[in-house]
DOFI-550252 format. One record per residue (C-alpha): x, y, z. Coordinates in steps of 0.02 Angstrom, whole numbers, padded with zeros to 5 digits, always signed. Each point is the difference from the previous one (the first is absolute). Example, Ala and Ser with C-alpha at 12.3 -4.5 7.8 and 13.67 -1.06 7.14 Angstrom:
2
+00615-00225+00390 +00069+00172-00033 
end
This chain:
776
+00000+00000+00000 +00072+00183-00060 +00002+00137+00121 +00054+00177-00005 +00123+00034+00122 -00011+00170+00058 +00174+00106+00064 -00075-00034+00184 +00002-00180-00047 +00181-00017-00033 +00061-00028+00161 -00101-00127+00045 +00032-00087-00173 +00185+00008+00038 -00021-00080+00170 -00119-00155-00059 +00125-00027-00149 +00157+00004+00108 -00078-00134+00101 -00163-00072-00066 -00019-00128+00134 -00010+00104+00168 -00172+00039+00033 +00015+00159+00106 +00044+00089-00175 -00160-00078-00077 -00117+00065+00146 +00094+00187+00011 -00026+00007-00176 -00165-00044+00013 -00045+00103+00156 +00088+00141-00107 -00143-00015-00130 -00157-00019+00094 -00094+00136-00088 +00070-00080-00175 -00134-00056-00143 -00060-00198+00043 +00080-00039-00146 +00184+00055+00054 -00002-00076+00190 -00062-00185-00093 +00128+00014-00116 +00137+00020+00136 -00076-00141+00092 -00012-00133-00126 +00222+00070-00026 -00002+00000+00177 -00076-00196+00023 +00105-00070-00163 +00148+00060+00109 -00068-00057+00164 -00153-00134-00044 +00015-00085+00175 -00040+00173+00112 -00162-00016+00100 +00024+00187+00012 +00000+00063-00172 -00158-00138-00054 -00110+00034+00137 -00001+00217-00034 +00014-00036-00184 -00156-00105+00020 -00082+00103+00141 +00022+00162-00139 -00089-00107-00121 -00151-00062+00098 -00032+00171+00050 +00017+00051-00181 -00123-00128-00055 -00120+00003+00117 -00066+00185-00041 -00030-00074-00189 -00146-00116-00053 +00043-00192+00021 +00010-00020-00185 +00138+00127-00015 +00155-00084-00075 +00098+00100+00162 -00079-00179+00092 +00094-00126-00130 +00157+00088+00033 -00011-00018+00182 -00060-00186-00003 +00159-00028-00112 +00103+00102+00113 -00063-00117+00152 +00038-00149-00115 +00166+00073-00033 +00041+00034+00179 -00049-00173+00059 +00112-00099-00133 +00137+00126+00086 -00014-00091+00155 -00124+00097+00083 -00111-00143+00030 +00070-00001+00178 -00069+00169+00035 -00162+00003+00055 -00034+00142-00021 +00028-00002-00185 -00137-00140+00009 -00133+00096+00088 +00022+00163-00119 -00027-00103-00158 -00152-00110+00066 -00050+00177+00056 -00012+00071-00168 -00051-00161-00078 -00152+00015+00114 -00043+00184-00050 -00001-00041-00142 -00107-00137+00005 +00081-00146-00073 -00030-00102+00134 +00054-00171-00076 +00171+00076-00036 +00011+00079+00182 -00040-00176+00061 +00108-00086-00089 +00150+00153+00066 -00048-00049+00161 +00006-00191-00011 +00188+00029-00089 +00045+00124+00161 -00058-00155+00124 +00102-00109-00111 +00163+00127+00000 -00027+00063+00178 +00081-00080+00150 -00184-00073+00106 +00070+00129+00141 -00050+00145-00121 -00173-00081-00057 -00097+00113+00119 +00060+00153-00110 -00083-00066-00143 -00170-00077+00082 -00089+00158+00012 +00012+00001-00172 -00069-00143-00034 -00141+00027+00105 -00045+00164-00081 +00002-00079-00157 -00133-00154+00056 -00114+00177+00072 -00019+00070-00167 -00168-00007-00075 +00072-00063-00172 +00101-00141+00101 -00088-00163-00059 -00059-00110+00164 +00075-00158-00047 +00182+00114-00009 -00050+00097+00172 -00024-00154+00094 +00135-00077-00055 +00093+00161+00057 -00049-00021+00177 +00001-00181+00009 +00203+00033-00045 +00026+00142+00126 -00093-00093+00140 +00113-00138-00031 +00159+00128+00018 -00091+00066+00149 -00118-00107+00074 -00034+00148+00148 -00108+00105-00159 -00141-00155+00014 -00139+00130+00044 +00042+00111-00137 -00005-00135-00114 -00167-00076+00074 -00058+00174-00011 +00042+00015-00186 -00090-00157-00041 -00156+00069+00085 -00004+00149-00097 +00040-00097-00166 -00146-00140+00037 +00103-00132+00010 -00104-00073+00148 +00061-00167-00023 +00189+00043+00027 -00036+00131+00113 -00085-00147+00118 +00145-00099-00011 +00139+00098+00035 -00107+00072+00169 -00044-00168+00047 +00203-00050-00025 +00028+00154+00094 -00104-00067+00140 +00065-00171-00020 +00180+00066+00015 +00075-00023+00165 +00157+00126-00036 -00125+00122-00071 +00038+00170+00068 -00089+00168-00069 +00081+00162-00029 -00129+00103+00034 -00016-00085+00175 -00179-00100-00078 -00020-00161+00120 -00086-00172-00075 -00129+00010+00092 -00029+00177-00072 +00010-00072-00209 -00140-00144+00062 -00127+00138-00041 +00071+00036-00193 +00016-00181-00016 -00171-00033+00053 -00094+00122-00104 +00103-00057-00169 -00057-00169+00033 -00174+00050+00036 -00057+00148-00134 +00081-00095-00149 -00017-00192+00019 -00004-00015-00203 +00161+00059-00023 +00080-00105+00149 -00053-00131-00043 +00118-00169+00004 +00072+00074+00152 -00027-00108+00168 -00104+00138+00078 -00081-00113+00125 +00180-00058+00039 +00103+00150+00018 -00173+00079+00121 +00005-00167+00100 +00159+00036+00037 +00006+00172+00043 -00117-00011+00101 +00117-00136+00100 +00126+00117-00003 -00099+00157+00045 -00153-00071+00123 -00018+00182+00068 -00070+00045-00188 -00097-00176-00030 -00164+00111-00013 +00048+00101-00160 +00103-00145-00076 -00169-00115+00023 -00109+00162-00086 +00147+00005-00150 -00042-00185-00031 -00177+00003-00012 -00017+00142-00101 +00124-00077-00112 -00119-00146-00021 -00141+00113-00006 +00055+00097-00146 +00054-00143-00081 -00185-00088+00004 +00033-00142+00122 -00127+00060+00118 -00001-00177+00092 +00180+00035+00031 -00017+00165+00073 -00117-00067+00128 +00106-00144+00035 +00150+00137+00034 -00103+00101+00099 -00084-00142+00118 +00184-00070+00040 +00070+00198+00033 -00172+00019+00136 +00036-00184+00064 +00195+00036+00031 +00013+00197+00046 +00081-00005+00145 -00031+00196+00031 -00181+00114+00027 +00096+00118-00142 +00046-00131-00115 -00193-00077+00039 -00083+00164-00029 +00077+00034-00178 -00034-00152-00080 -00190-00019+00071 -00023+00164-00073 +00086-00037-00179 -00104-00174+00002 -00148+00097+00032 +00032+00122-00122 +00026-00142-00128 -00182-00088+00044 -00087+00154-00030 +00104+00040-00159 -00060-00180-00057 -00164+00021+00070 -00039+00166-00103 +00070-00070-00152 -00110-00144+00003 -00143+00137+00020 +00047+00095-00137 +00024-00161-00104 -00175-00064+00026 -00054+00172-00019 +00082+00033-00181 -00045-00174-00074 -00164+00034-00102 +00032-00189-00050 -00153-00119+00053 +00094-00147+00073 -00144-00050+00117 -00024-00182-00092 +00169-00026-00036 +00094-00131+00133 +00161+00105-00009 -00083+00145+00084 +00087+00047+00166 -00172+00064+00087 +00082+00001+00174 +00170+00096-00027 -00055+00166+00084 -00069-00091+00144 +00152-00127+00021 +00104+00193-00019 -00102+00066+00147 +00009-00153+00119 +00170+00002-00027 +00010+00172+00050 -00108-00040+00152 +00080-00147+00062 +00153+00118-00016 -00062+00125+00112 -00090-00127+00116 +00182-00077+00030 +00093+00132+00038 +00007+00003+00195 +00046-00195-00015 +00145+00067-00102 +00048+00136+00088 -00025-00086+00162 +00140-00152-00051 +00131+00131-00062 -00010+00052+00197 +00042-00181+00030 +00134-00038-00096 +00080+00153+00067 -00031-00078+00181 -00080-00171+00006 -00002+00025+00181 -00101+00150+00014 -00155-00072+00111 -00107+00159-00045 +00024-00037-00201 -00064-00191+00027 -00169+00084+00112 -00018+00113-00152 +00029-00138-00135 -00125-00105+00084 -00147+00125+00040 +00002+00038-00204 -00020-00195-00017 -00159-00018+00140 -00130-00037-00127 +00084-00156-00075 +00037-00121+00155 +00124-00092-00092 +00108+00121-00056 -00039+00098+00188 +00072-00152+00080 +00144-00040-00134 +00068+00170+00035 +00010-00034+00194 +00063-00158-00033 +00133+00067-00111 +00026+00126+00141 +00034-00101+00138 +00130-00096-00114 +00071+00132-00058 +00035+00111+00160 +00165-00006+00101 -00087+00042+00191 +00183+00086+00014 -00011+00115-00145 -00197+00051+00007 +00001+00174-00008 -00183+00077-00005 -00101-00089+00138 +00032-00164+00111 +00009-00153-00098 -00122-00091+00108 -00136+00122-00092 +00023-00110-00152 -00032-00169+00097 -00135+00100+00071 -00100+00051-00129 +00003-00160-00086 -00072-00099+00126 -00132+00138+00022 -00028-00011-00191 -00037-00193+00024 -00102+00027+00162 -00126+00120-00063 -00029-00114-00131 -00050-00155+00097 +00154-00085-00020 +00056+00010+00184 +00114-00163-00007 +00099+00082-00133 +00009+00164+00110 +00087-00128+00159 +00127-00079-00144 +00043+00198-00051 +00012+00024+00191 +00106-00168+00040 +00116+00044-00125 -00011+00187+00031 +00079-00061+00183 +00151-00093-00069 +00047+00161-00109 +00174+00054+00029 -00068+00183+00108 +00154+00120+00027 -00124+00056+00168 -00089-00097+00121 -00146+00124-00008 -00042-00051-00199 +00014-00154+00063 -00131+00034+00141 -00114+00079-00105 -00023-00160-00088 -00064-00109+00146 -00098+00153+00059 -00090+00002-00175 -00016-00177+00002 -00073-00014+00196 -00141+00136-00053 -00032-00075-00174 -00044-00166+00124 -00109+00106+00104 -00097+00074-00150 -00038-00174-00030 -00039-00079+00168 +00121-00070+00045 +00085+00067+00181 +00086-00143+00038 +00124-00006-00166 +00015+00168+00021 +00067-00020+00169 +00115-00146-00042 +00070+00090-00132 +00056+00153+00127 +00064-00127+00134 +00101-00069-00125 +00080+00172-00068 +00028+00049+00187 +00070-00152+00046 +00210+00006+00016 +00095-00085-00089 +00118-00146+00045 +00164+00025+00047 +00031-00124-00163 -00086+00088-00119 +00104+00177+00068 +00146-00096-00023 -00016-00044-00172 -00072+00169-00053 +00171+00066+00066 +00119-00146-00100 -00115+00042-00155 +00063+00192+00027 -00090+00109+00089 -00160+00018+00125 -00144-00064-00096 -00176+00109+00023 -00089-00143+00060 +00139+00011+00168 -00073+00170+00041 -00195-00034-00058 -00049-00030+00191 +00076+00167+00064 -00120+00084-00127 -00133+00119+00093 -00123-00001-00148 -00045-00182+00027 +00011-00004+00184 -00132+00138-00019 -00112-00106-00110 +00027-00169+00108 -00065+00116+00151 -00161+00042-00098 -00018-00189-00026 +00011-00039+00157 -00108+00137+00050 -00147-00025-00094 -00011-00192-00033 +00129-00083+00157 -00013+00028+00178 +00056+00118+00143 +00151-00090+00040 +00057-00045-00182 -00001+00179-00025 +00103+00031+00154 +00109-00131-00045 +00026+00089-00168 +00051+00183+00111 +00106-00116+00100 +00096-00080-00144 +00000+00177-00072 +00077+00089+00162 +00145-00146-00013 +00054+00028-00190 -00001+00194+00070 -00099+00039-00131 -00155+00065+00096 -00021+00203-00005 -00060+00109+00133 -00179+00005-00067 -00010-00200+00000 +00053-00008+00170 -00153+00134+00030 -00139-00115-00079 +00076-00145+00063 -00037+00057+00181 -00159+00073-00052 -00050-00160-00064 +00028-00084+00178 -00088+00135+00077 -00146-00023-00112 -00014-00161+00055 +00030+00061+00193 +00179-00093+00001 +00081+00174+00102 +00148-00088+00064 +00050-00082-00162 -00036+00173-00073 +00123+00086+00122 +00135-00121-00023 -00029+00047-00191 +00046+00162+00037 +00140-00025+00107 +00072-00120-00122 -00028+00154-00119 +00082+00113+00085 +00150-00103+00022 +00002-00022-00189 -00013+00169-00047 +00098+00170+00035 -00048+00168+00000 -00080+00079-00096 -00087-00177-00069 -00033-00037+00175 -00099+00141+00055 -00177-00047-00082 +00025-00180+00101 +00050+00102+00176 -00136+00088-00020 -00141-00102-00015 +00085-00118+00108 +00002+00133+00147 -00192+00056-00048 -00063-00187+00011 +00083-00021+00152 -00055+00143+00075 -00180-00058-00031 +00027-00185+00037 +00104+00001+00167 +00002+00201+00031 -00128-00024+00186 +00046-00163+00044 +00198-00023-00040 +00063+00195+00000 +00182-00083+00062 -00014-00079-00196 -00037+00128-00068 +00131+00090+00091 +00125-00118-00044 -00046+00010-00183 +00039+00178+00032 +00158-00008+00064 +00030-00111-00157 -00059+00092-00122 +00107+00151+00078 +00177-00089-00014 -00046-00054-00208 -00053+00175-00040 +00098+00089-00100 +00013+00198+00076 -00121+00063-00134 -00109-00134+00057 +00026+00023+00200 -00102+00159+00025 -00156-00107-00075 +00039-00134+00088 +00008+00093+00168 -00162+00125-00011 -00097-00165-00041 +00070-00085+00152 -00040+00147+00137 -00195-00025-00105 +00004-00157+00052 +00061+00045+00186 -00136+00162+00008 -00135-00134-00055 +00050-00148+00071 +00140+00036+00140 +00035+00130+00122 +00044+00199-00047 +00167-00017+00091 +00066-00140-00116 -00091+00105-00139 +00106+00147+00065 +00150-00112+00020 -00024-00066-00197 -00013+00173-00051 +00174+00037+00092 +00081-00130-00058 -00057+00048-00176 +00055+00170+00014 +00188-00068+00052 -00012-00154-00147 -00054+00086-00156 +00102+00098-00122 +00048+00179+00033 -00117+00058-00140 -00163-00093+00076 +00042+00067+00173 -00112+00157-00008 -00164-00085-00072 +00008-00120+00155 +00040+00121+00131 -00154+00068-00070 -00121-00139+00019 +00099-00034+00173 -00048+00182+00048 -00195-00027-00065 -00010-00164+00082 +00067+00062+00168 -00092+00171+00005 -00176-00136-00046 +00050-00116+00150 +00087+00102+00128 -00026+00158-00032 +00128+00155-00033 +00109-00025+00137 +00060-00153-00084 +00010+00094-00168 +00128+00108+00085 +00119-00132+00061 -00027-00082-00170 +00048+00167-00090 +00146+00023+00112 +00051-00161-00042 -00016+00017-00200 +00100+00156+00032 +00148-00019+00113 +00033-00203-00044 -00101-00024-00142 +00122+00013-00124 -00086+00089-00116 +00045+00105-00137 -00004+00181-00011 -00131+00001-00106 -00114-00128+00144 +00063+00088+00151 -00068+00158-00070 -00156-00051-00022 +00003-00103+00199 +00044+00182+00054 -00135+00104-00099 -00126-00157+00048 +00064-00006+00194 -00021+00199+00014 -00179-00013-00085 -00031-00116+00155 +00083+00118+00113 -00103+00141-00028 -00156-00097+00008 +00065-00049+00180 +00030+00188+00011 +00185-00027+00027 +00037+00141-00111 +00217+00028+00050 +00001-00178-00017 -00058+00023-00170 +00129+00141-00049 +00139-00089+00066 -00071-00146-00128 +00004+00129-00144 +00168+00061+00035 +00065-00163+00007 -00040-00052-00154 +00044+00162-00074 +00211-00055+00009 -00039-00101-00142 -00110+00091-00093 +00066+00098-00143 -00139+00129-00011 +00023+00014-00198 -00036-00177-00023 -00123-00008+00140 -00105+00146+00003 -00170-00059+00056 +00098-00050+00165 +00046+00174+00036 -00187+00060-00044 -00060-00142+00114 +00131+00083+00150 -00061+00157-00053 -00182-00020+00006 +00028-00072+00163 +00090+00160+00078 -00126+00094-00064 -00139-00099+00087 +00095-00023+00172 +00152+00101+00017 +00049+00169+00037 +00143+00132-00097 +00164-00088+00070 -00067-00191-00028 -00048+00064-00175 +00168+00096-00010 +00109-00167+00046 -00101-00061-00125 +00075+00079-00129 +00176+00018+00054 -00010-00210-00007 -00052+00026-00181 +00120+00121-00049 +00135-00108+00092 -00048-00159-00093 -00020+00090-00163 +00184+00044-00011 +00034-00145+00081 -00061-00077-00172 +00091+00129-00111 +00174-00005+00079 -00020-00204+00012 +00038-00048+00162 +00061-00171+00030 -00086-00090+00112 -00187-00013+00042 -00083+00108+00125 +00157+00124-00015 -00063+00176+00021 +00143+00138-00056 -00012+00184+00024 +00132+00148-00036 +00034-00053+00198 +00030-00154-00021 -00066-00158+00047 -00175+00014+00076 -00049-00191+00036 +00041-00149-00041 -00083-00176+00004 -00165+00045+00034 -00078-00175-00035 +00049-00103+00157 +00087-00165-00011 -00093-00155+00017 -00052-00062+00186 -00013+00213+00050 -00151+00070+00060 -00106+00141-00100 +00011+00142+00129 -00120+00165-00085 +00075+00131+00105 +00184-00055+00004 -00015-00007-00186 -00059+00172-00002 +00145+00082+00111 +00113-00087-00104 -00055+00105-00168 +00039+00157+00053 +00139+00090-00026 +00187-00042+00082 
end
């Protein structure tokens, strides 16, 4: 190619001819000419590559000039045949390893649309190309399957090569068949996908997620799947995935469905209902069954409705296909609480509740009603039920059999019902206590009887020993320590055996220890019913030995109240003894009732002094708390029977040795100068008030102080009512600067008093108690 070198050219000439094969010259000079005609800078590079026809430098801007050059000009400008030559050119220089050489000529092979000749570039470039570089080309080959003019069979077999360079691109490829309509392949490749053990997405998508796309391929276009083991590869996903068994089932029977094999789909659909194992999985195939029965239904309807053919002589005429449609639709909705019902039991065939349920949907049809119990009580580990006792189900089916006349098929239920392998000796109970009363609804006592003699009965040391080789305590060992039957045996014995049968029963009862506090009360009002008092009272004292408080409280106190009326005239040194007893068991809460009912029984019965006595010794015995509530009854019973002057010694007492509280001995002092001033002994009853006052904080207190106040105002003069108030002002900072000890009074002189309350054993004195008050 002829140029025209220009003067600014020389120099650059010069240097490429002095040494032709150093490519800085080439690029200066080219660099140099940038603005120079097209024309010019190709003509220097094709001198430039015959020097140099191995530089990946000089080919790749020599072709990157000519692409751009080309690609402003319509494809069928001859400017695109000299740069597909160029390409070819460059790649029989050895540029084949480059690939990036590759990608810029399947590049412009693709804009121009000669997409066999760009496919068969790229196929040479994955032939030339080390495998480490393919992933430079791919893209390419991708783009090429995506254009519109790309024909299918080429595209797939595009992607079905790149997934097999990269098997991670599976979803794009499944995608692409999708969006092609290749349903077929698409199918297969998700279900290998599936299948694949090592199968890892890129886009984080799990197996469990693809079931879905798989499923609705297999179902919308049967036709075109067809040949594929679609029942197979369901079957076995549904192994593999039982948390998604409901929408695998649906995928399956619609695939029948929409291929016409309507006795298939409802062959699929009764084995998904009769195996879900979930109320989910349940739920969505009972509603795509029933979805597909009124589908059939209403095209049976429109069927009969469209033919205007008159069939009605013709044998061949299916007269009954709309009813047979509905029935089935009927009998579908008819069974679906059975259905529903054993999906909760093969979650948990244990569930006692479930079995009830199962059962009560079967109690029009006997058979089936007694089946299911049958199949309960077969079924159900006593050690797993979860719901409701197992004895229910042993129960119930002997009931079943009982209302029905068949009461020697009730005892068998029963008989075997009592050699069931209870986890509880009360399930076991419950059985012979059914069984006795289902005797006594018929008449027969005596069975009944037997049968609860026989439960209560121990067992042999043999028979414990064995239960304990075989490995463990067996029920049966602990049947006779149950109180349920021991209850029912005592009805028995009530109401159809004898007085002392039923004794004998309280007295086998009180040896097991199982008795309770209210048996041991009907067992001596039994007795007493039939005038046997002693044998009553040593009931009750056999009671009371049994029992502690608080259980034994109900027992001492009927036993004191029937004593008191049997032997309270003629034997008070019993009843006093009882007393006593009854004293020494209490519990302190207990002693304070205990006590007032004994000095009752002395006022009534006895003399006042021991009632006085009881009521003394009461006051000393009971807890500190219960003092003040018997110190006043002991101050209402002596004021009743000896008048006030004993009230005073007893006040004196509650006070100075009583050992009351401050809150109790307050109250003694406000009630002992109440009495007081009735008796007119009006210092008495100041010296009261100002005792009391050392441990009264008047902030806390201050209807005390009123009470003092009201007082002075009714019977004392200016200085009593003046001391008055000095006491309260004393004990009010008393209270604010926190003095230590009780009955400490503190004024800016110091100590006033101290110890006000007097020790036990000291006398009240009124008046000393007043001097003391006043001032040091």
């Amino acid at each position: 190619m002829e140029i025209e070198v220009s003067a600014d050219d020389v120099a650059y000439e010069e240097d490429v001819l002095r040494d032709p094969f150093r490519l800085s010259g080439w690029l200066r000079y080219l660099s140099a000419r940038r603005a120079a005609p097209p024309a010019k800078r190709a003509a220097i590079y094709e001198r430039a590559l015959r020097a140099l026809p191995g530089s990946y430098k000089l080919w790749h801007a020599y072709l990157t000039e000519l692409g751009d050059a080309a690609r402003a000009l319509p494809v069928t400008h001859a400017a695109h045949a000299g740069l597909d030559a160029a390409f070819e050119r460059a790649l029989a220089a050895g540029m084949s390893r480059m690939p990036r050489v590759w990608h810029m000529y399947a590049s412009s092979l693709l804009h121009q649309r000669l997409l066999t000749r760009a496919r068969h570039v790229l196929d040479r470039a994955l032939r030339s190309l080390p495998v480490t570089q393919h992933h430079h080309v791919w893209p390419l080959h991708l783009r090429l399957a995506s254009l519109p003019d790309c024909p299918a069979p080429t595209a797939v077999r595009v992607h079905g090569r790149h997934l097999q360079f990269d098997p991670d691109h599976a979803e794009d490829f499944i995608a692409f068949l999708v969006s092609a309509g290749r349903w077929r392949d698409a199918a297969q490749h998700l279900a290998a996908a599936i299948d694949d053990e090592g199968f890892v997405s890129v886009k984080g998508t799990t197996k469990r997620q693809l079931l879905p796309d798989l499923c609705g391929l297999l179902a919308q276009h049967p036709e075109d799947v067809a040949g594929m083991p679609v029942d197979g590869i369901l079957r076995g996903s549904i192994r593999k995935f039982p948390e998604e068994a409901g929408v695998l089932w649906t995928s399956l029977a619609s695939h029948y469905a929409r291929r016409g094999l309507h006795g298939k789909a409802r062959d699929v659909f009764e084995e998904a209902m009769t195996t879900a194992t979930t109320v989910k999985d349940f739920r969505m195939v009972f509603d795509a069954y029933l979805h597909f029965e009124h589908a059939m239904a209403a095209a049976e309807l429109e069927l009969c409705q469209a033919d205007t053919v008159d069939v009605q002589d013709c044998w061949l005429a299916d007269r009954d296909s709309i009813d047979l449609a509905m029935a089935r639709l009927e009998r579908l909705l008819e069974r679906r609480p059975e259905l529903l019902n054993s999906v909760l039991l093969r979650q948990n065939p244990h569930d006692i509740q479930v079995w009830h349920e199962q059962a009560k949907i079967f109690h029009k049809d006997p058979a089936r009603h007694a089946a299911t119990y049958a199949e309960a009580v077969r079924t159900v580990d006593p050690a797993k039920a979860t719901g409701k006792p197992p004895h229910t189900l042993w129960l119930a089916l002997a009931k079943m059999y009982e209302d029905r006349g068949s009461v020697d098929c009730a005892r068998d239920v029963l008989h075997r019902a009592t050699q069931a392998n209870f986890t509880a000796a009360e399930h076991l109970a419950a059985v012979y206590c059914e069984w006795a009363n289902m005797e006594l609804r018929h008449q027969d006592p005596e069975r009944a009887i037997d049968l609860i003699r026989q439960a209560t009965t121990p067992p042999s040391i043999e028979a414990t020993t064995r239960a304990a080789a075989a490995g463990g305590e067996d029920v049966r060992a602990k049947l006779h320590r149950c109180l349920k039957l021991w209850l029912v045996y005592l009805d028995l014995m009530t109401t159809h055996g004898s007085l002392e049968s039923a004794c004998a029963v309280y007295d086998k009862m009180h040896d097991l220890g199982v008795i309770t506090p209210l048996l041991v009360l009907d067992h001596a009002s039994l007795l007493e019913q039939h005038s046997r008092f002693e044998d009553a009272f040593r009931v009750y004292e056999r009671g009371v030995r049994s029992f502690k408080h608080p259980h034994a409280d109900a027992i001492w106190e009927a036993y004191l109240t029937r004593f008191v009326q049997r032997h309270g005239k003629s034997r008070p040194e019993r009843v006093r003894d009882l007393f006593q007893a009854a004293v020494l068991q209490s519990p302190p809460e207990r002693k304070k009732a205990v006590y007032l009912r004994y000095a009752r029984f002395e006022e009534d019965f006895g003399l006042a002094s021991r009632a006085m006595k009881v009521y003394e010794d009461a006051a000393n015995a009971v807890p500190a708390g219960d003092r003040l509530g018997v110190y006043e009854v002991y101050v209402a019973r002596a004021t009743e029977l000896y008048g006030l002057l004993k009230a005073r010694d007893v006040y004196q007492q509650a006070i100075v040795g009583g050992g009351l509280p401050d809150e109790g001995a307050r109250a003694m002092c406000v009630g002992f100068a109440d009495l007081e001033i009735v008796l007119g002994e009006v210092a008495r009853a100041r010296a009261l008030y100002a005792y009391a006052a050392a441990f009264t904080d008047p902030k806390v207190y201050p209807e005390f102080w009123k009470r003092w106040n009201d007082f002075e105002v009714l019977h004392g003069d200016e200085g009593t009512f003046r001391e008055m108030l000095r006491v309260k002002r004393t004990m009010a900072a008393v209270a604010r600067d926190g003095a230590g000890a009780r009955g400490e009074i503190r004024t800016d002189a110091g100590v006033v008093e101290q110890g006000l309350r007097p020790c036990a054993g000291q006398r009240f004195d009124g008046a000393q108690q007043c001097k003391r008050i006043r001032l040091v």
